[in-house]
Structures are given as structure tokens and as C-alpha cells.
N, C-alpha and C positions, 0 to 999 in steps of 0.2 A: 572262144566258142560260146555260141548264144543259142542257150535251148526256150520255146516258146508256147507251153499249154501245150506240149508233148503229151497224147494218152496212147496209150496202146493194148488190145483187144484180142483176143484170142477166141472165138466163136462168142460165147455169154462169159467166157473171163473177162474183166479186166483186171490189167498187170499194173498199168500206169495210168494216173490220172491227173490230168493238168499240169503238168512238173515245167518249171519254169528254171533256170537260173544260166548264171553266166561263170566263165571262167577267165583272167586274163592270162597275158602272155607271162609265164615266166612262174606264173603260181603253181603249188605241188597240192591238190585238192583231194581228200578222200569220201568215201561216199559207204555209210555204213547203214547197219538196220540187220533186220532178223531174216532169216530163211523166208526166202518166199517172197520180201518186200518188194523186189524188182528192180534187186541192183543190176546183178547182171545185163537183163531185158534193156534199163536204159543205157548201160554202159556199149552193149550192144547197136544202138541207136546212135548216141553219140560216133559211132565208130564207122555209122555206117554198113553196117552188114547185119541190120533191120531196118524196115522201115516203121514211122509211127503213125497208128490209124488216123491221128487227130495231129496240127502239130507244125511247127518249123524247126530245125536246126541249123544253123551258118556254123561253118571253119572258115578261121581267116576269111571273115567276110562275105564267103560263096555259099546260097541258099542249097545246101546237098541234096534238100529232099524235094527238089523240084530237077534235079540230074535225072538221064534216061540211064539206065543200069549200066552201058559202057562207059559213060561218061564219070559215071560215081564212081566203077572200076579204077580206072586211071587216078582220079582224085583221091581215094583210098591209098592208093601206093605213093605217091606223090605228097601226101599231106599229114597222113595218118600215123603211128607205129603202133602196133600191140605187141604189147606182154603176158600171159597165158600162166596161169597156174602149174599147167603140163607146158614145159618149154617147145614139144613141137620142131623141136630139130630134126632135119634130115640125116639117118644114120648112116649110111655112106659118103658122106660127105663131111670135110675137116670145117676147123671152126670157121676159117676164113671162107671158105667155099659157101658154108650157109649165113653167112653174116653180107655175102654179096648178093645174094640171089634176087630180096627185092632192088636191090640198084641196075642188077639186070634185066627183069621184068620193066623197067623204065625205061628201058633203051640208051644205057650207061655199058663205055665198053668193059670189056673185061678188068683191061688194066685199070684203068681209075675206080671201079670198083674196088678191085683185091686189095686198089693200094688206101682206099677209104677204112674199108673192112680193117687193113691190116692196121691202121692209124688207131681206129674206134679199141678193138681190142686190147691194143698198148695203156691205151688209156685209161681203160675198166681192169689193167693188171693180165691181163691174158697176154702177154708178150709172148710167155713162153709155151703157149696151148696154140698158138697160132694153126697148127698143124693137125693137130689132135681130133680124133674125131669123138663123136658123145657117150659114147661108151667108155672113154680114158678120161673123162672129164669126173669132177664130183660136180654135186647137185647142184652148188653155189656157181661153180665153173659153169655148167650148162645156163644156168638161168642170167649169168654175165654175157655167153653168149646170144643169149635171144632181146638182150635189152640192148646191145650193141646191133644186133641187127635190124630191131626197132626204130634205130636213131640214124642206117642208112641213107636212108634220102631226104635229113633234115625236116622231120616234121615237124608240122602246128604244136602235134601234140603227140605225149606215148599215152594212151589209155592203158591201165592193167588192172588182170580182172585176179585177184588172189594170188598175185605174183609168189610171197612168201611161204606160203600154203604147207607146199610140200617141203619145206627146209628146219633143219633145225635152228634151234634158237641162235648161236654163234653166226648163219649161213644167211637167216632171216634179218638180222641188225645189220650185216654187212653190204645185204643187198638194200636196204629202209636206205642209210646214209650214201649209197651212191646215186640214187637219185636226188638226194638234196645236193651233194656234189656238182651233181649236172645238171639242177638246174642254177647253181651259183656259177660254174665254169662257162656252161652255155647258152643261158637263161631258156632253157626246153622246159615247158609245161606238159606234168603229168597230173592224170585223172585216175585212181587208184580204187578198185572196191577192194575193201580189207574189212576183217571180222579185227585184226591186231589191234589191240587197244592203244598197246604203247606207236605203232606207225600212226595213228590217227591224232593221236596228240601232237603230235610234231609237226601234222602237214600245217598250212598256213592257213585253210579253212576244211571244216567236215559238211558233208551235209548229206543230213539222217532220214533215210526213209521207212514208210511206217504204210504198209497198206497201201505201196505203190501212190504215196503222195510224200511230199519235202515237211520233214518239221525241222524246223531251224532250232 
């Protein structure tokens, strides 16, 4: 992932200005700073589901911010996974069920889905929730299932924007180390904004924003 004099603007705000940096494949990168710096906004960016006033961004080498809005669509589902602070499960639906939903949206059938789905969760320890829907889940359980559904269709990358957030501390460390897990297991690059001090030390580079610009 290559971000390039990214700014971005909001009538007479700006959010971001000139932010430049790169990610490679396989690295676990966080991204911190105070209220208001413009984590989110770039993380946002990055993800594709903003654009930057000013600015390039490539995944896996495809210029995104030169894509016409369907075409991003599809690349979004196809290359991207998010993680959400609020896990954003679908509550009628079991874990497996929403953990397939983006590999259905791709035009993946049912079964090779359910049976990805049901691989990914075995994995992340959900063997036995397979079934379960998010209401019979704990917090830690829920936020398992949305980073297994994140890693559905093999993406570039999982961006998460305050994954731990709402967990407590035991639920918080558990979910920090399985993405080092996964990205030793599968070499998956994630992009993380965290306020956590202790996940930011751990990832393999931080980079601190301050007034919506990079101080390294």
C-alpha cells in the first residue's frame, strides 16, 4: 500500500495534509495521535470508502483513486478487509453465515464460502460458535468473528479502525496477538488505528499523526 501527498478537505477544514507513506506486505502497522488528528479520515482513505481531495493511493499496485465508484466497489470487496470498533454483525444471521457474506458479494458460491468461512473460524478458535449467532457470542467472540470475515476473500490488507476499543483488557491482548498470529501464519498485512499503547508497541512500525500530518 502506497499513500502519495494524500490531503483531504472538508469545506474550509482540512483533515489531512500531504501524508505520504508506504506499507509492505506482511507488516502489522499502527497509526496513532490524539482526537481529531485524522486517523480515522485516513484510514478511511486508505480503505477506500473516502476519497482524497489532493493525493494517490495504490493496493497491490492498482491506482484506487483513479477507479469509477463500481469499479472501486468490487476492488474494495476483493482486496480490502475491515475491522470496526463496533463489530457490525448481522444479527440474524450465525457466525458462519456472516463471516460468508463478503465471499458472496464476490460471486463465490455458497458452499466454498461456508466452507472458507467455516476453515477461517476454526482457526481464530471459533470451532465451536460456528453456529451461534451475536447475541450468544461474548465481545471477544464477536470481534473473532468480524476479523475472520475480514480475511474472507484474502485481502491485500485488513485495515481496523479501534478494533479493541470496546473489549476488556483480557478480550483486548487476545484479539492484539491474533493478528500477529496471522500475520506470521499468513503473512496478511494489517493497518490498525489504536489509542492502545501497549498494541502500538508491538506492531513492527507506528506512524503518529498530529494536525493531520505524519510525525515519525
Amino acid at each position: 500500500m502506497e499513500v502519495n501527498d494524500v490531503s483531504r478537505r472538508f469545506g474550509e477544514l482540512t483533515v489531512l495534509r500531504s501524508v505520504s507513506l508506504a506499507v509492505s506486505k506482511g507488516e502489522v502497522v499502527t497509526i496513532t495521535g490524539p482526537s481529531g488528528a485524522g486517523k480515522s479520515t485516513l484510514l478511511h482513505i486508505l480503505g477506500t470508502l473516502d476519497r482524497p481531495s489532493e493525493g494517490e493511493v495504490r493496493v497491490g499496485g492498482e491506482l484506487v483513486t483513479q477507479l469509477n465508484d463500481a469499479r472501486l466497489s468490487a476492488f474494495r470487496n476483493r482486496h480490502i478487509g475491515f475491522v470496526f470498533q463496533f463489530h457490525h454483525l448481522l444479527p440474524e444471521f450465525t457466525s458462519v453465515e456472516n463471516v460468508s457474506i463478503p465471499a458472496f458479494i464476490a460471486g463465490e458460491s455458497r458452499e466454498k464460502a461456508q466452507q472458507r468461512a467455516v476453515e477461517l473460524l476454526e482457526k481464530l478458535g471459533l470451532g465451536q460458535r460456528l453456529h451461534h449467532k451475536p447475541s450468544e457470542l461474548s465481545g471477544g467472540e464477536q470481534q473473532r468473528v468480524a476479523v475472520a470475515r475480514a480475511l474472507i476473500n484474502n485481502p491485500d490488507v485488513v485495515l481496523a479502525d479501534e478494533p479493541s476499543g470496546n473489549l476488556d483488557t483480557n478480550a483486548a491482548n487476545q484479539l492484539h496477538q491474533l493478528f500477529f498470529d496471522l500475520r506470521s501464519s499468513m503473512q496478511q498485512t494489517f493497518v490498525i488505528v489504536t489509542h492502545n499503547p501497549e498494541l502500538a508497541a508491538q506492531a513492527d512500525r507506528t506512524i503518529h499523526l498530529t494536525d493531520g500530518r505524519v510525525v515519525e
